[in-house]
N, C-alpha and C positions, 0 to 999 in steps of 0.2 A: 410487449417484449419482456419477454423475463431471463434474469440470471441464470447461468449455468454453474450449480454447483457441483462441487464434488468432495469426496471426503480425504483427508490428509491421514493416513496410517502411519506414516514414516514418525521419525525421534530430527526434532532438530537440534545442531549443535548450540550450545550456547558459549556466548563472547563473540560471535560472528557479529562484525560491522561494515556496515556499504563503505567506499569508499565514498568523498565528497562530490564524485563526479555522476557517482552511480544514483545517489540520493537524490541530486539534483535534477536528473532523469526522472526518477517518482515522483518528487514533488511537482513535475508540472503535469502528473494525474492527479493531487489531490484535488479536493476544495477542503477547507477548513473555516467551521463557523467562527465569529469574530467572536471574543473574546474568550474561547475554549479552543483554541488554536491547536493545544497540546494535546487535547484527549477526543475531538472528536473529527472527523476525517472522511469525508467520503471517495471513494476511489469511483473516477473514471475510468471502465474501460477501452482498451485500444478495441480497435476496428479492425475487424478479421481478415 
């Protein structure tokens, strides 16, 4: 089963922040390896 990519052309705005509710929601797609909790991340996807 492989990824579906795609390319992002658009400009994103910068200073944009999730709110803490919103985050919360993503974080229970990450996994994050132990001890590089900050910089490495793998994302779950949802189920179509």
């Amino acid at each position: 089963n492989r990824p579906t990519v795609s390319l992002v052309t658009q400009a994103y705005e910068t200073g944009v922040k999730l709110t803490q509710t919103a985050m919360a929601d993503l974080e229970k797609q990450f996994h994050r390896l132990p001890g590089l909790e900050k910089w490495f991340v793998e994302i779950t996807p949802q189920a179509a």
